[in-house]
N, C-alpha and C positions, 0 to 999 in steps of 0.2 A: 381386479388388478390387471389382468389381461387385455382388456379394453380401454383401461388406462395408458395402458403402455402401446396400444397401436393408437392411440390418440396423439401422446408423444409424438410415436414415429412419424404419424403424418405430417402434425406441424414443424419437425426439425426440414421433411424432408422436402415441403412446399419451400421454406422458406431459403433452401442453400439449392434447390433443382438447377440445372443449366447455367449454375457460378463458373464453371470450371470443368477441364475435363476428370476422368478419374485421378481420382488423387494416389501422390507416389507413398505416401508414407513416411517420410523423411523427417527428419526434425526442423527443415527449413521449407517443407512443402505448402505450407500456409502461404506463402510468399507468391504462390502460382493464381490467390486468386487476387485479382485489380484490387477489389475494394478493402480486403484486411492490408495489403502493401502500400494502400494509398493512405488509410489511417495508420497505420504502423507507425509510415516515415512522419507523418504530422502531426502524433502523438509522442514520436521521440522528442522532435522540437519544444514541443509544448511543455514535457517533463525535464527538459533541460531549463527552461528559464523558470518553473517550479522552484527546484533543485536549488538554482539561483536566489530564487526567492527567500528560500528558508534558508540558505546560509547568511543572507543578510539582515533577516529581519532575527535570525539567534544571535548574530556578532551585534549586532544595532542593539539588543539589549545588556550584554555584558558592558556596554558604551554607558547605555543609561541607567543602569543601578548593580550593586554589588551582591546583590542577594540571590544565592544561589537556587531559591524558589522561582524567582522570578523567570530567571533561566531559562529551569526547564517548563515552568508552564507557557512556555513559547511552543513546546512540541504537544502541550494538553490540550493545549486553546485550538490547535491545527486536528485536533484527531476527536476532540469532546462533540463536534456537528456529527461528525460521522457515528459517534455513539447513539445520539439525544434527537438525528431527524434519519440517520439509516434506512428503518423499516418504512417509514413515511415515503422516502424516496424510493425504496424495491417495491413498494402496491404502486407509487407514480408510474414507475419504469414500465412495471405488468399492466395498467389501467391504460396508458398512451404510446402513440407513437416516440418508441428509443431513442432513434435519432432527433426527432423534436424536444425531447427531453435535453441531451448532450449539447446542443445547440442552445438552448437557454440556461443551461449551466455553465457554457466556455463565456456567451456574451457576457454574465452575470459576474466572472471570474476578472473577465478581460476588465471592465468596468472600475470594479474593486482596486484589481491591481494598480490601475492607471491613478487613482483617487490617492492609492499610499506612497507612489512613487512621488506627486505632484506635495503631499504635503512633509514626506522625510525631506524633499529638495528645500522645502520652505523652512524647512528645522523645527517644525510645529509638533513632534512626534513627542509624544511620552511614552511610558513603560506601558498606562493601561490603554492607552488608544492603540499602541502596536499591539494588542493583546487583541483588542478589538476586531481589527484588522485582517489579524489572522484567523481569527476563529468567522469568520464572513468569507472570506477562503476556501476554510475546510468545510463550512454550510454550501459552496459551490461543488466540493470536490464528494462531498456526501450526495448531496443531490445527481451528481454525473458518473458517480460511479458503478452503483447497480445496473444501471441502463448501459453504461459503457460494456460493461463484461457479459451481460445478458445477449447485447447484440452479437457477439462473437459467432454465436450461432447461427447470424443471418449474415455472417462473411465466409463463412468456409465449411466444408462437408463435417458430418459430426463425427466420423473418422479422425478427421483433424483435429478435435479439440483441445485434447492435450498438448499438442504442440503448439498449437496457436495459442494457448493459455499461457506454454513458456519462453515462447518469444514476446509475447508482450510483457514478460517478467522481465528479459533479455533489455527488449528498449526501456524498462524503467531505471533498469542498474546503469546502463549506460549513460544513462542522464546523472545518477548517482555519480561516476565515475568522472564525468565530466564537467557535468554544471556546476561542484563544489569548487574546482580551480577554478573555472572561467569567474565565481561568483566572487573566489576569495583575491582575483587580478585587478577585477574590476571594483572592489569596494580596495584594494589599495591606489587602482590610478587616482580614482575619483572618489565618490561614497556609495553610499549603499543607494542611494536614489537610480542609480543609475543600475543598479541590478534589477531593481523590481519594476523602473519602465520595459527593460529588456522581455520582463516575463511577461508584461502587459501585452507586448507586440507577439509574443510566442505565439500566441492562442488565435493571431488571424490565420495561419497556415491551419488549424485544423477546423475552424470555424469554415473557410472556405472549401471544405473536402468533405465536410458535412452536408453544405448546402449542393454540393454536385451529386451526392450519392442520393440514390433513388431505390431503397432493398424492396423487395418481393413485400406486400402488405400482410401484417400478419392480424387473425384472428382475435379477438379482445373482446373477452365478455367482460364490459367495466363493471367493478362494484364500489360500495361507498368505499373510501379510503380505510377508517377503522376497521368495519369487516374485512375487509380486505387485509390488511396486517394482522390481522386476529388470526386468520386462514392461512396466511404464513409462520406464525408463531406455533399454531396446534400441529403445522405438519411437523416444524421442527422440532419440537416438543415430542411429540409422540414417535418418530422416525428415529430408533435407537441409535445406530449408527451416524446419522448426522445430530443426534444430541452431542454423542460423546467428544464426533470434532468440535462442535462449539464448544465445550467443558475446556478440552484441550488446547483451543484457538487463545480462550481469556487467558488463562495461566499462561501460556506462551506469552503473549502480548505485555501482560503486566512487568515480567522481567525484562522483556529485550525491548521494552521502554528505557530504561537505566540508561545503555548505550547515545542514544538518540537526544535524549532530554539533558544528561549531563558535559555532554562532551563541548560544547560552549564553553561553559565553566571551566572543568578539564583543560581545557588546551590553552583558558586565559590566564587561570589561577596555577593551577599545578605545573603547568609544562612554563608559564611564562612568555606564552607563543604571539603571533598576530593572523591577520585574517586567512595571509595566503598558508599559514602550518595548519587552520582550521580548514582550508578546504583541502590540502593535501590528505590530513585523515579520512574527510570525508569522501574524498576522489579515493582513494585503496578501498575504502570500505566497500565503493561502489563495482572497483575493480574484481575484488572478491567474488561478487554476485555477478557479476558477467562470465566469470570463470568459471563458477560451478553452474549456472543456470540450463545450461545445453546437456547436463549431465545425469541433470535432476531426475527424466523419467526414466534413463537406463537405472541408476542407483535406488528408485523406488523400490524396478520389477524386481529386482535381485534383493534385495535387503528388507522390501514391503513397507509400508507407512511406520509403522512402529521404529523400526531398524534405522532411515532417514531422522525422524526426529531426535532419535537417541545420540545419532554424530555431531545434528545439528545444534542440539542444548549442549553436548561437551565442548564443542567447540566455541559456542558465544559464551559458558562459564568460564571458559579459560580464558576469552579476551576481554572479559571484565576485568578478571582479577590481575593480566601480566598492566593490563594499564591503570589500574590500583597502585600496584609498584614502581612504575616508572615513573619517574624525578626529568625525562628529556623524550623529546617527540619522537627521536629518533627510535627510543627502547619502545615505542607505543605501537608504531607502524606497524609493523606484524599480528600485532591485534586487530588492526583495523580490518587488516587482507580477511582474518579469520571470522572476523565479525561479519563480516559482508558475505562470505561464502556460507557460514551459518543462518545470514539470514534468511537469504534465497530460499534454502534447501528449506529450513522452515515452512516458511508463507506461504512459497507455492506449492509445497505439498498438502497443507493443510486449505488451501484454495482449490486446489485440483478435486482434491477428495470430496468437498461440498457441492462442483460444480455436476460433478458426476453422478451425484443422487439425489439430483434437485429437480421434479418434473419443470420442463418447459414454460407451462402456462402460469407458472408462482416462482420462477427462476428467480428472476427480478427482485422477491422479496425475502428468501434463499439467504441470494449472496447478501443483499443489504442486514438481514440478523446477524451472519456470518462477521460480517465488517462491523455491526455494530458492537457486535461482543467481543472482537478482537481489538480494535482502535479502542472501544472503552477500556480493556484491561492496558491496552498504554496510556489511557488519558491518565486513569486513576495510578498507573505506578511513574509516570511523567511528576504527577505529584507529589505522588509518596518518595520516592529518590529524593529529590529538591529538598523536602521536607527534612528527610534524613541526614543530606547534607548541608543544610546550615544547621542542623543539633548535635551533630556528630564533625564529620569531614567529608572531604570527596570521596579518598581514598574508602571509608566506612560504609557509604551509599553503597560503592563499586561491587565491595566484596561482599556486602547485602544482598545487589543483584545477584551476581553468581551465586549464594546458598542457597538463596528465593527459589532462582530458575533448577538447580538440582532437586532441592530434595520435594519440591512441586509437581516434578517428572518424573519423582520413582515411587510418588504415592500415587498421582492421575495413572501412571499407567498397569497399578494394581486395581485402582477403584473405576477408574473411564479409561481403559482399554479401547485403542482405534480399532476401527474397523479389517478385519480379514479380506486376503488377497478378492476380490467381487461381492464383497459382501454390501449389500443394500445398492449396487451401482444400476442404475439404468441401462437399460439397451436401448441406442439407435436404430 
């Protein structure tokens, strides 16, 4: 083990050497080195016309059929690649160069998008080709995103990583917070076409910042792909403490899918609303997570993993159920705020926690289990919600979620207890 871990050390510490000078330690100190501030700023971009993207291709379906499955499998179809190619993509990320990886995922992205924008403009869209559409999306965003958050380690000292972990949480919510209004402005000036060229164009800012950046070459013993995912599945498997996040990750995921996948519906059917009240919820929701994300690791150190998720599950049950109740947008909006600050506190703790007992050389395929069993258990309750509510109601889904997400948290955290304050964590 010992030898494992200066093995670690050495490849964190080739790969960040001479980035920067000593780092300050701050929650915004990630920002001192060029290359995380240069993808930062052209990753906000990029997750703003995201953001974009999925507010109009969910309104684009309550357009094209009434069926509240249909709905929300607009958020399944977006999160089922990241289940179903994940691990595939974490041994790609570990097996090749990262940044080549990101680069054949944004072009791959950018391509996509330009394809759906050019055929919603032509009115050629149905329910299961936008189904299509987006699930080829999230096969881009599965494929780019192990490699994405694995390189973190080759922009900044590993001192930094928590930080750097949650300002890159910081620039997604902002996109949250913002892409929803700009997406719900602009499918009322014009249509939804006109959102998803928008995202199409997002992605040359960071396609371009890609092809500038030149990191430190790291070490790569490649193996086949399958062994290779095999290797990442027996560490996680056998690695008690990051078994229990994954346990903990899917049952989170599964409820605070509800949110996500019915709110379409919700804001077309229940509240009565149009595009721009659907991006206003979804802008607060994202305000929310801007709000607590800077907060995240002080309220960890003091309250510990455990203590964080337990605000964060009361929190998202309770903006389940007040927007269960509510009959006007207006009575919703405060759910939204809580949804969103619950969700942060969530995700990134439970992504911080994996990233930090993940060695190095299998990092890659770590995070991509991680993501697979987390976006799975939203694919699969993306589902199950939708399903619920055309057998039942919205209101019925909602309050399903919230019992779901409770009494799922008070038995994982007798049966899969998270990890103790350094327990299984890596040293730098």
């Amino acid at each position: 083990m010992a030898e494992d871990q200066d093995l670690i050390r050495d490849v964190v510490d080739k790969t960040t050497r001479g980035l920067v000078p000593q780092p300050v330690g701050s929650t915004f100190s990630p920002f001192r080195y060029p290359v995380f501030r240069a993808i930062w700023i052209a990753n906000l971009f990029s997750n703003v016309g995201s953001t974009m993207q999925s507010v109009g291709a969910a309104w684009l379906m309550t357009e094209l059929t009434r069926s509240h499955q249909l709905v929300a499998l607009v958020q399944a179809s977006a999160t089922v690649p990241i289940m179903l190619l994940g691990m595939f993509a974490g041994a790609i990320a570990d097996n090749f160069d990262r940044r080549r990886v990101m680069l054949a995922a944004q072009v791959s992205m950018l391509v996509v998008s330009a394809a759906l924008a050019i055929l919603a403009y032509a009115g050629w869209i149905t329910p299961f080709l936008l189904l299509a559409f987006t699930f080829a999306v999230g096969a881009g965003t599965a494929l780019n995103a192990p490699a994405w958050q694995a390189s973190v380690r080759q922009q900044v000292d590993p001192r930094e990583l928590p930080q750097a972990i949650a300002l890159n949480s910081i620039s997604f919510n902002i996109a949250r917070s913002t892409g929803p209004a700009l997406g719900g402005m602009l499918i009322s000036i014009w249509n939804v076409s006109f959102a998803f060229a928008i995202n199409a164009i997002s992605f040359i800012g960071l396609i371009g910042v890609l092809l500038w950046w030149r990191p430190e070459p790291r070490k790569i013993e490649r193996r086949p792909i399958l062994p290779a995912v095999a290797v990442g599945i027996r560490y996680c498997a056998g690695n008690g403490p990051l078994r229990r996040i994954l346990i903990r990750g899917f049952a989170m995921g599964f409820s605070l899918s509800a949110y996500q996948s019915l709110l379409p519906a919700v804001v077309s059917s229940q509240f009565h609303g149009n595009e721009l009240d659907f991006g206003l919820m979804l802008g607060l929701f994202g305000i929310g997570s801007i709000t607590a994300a800077p907060f995240v690791g002080t309220i960890r150190r003091r309250i510990g993993l455990e203590g964080i998720l337990t605000v964060g599950a009361a929190m998202f049950a309770f903006a389940l159920s007040l927007i269960a109740v509510s009959h006007q947008i207006l009575h919703a909006l405060p759910a939204a705020f809580f949804a969103g600050v619950a969700w942060v506190l969530i995700l990134t703790t439970i992504n911080t926690a994996v990233q930090l007992r993940s060695p190095d050389e299998i990092l890659g395929r770590c995070l991509s289990i991680y993501q697979a069993v987390t976006f799975g258990g939203m694919a699969l309750g993306a589902w199950a919600w939708g399903l619920i509510a055309d057998w039942k109601s919205l209101p019925f889904a909602l309050h399903a979620g919230s019992v779901v997400l409770v009494v799922s948290f008070v038995v994982l955290r007798m049966t899969a207890p998270l990890p103790r304050p350094g327990e299984g964590v890596l040293k730098p």
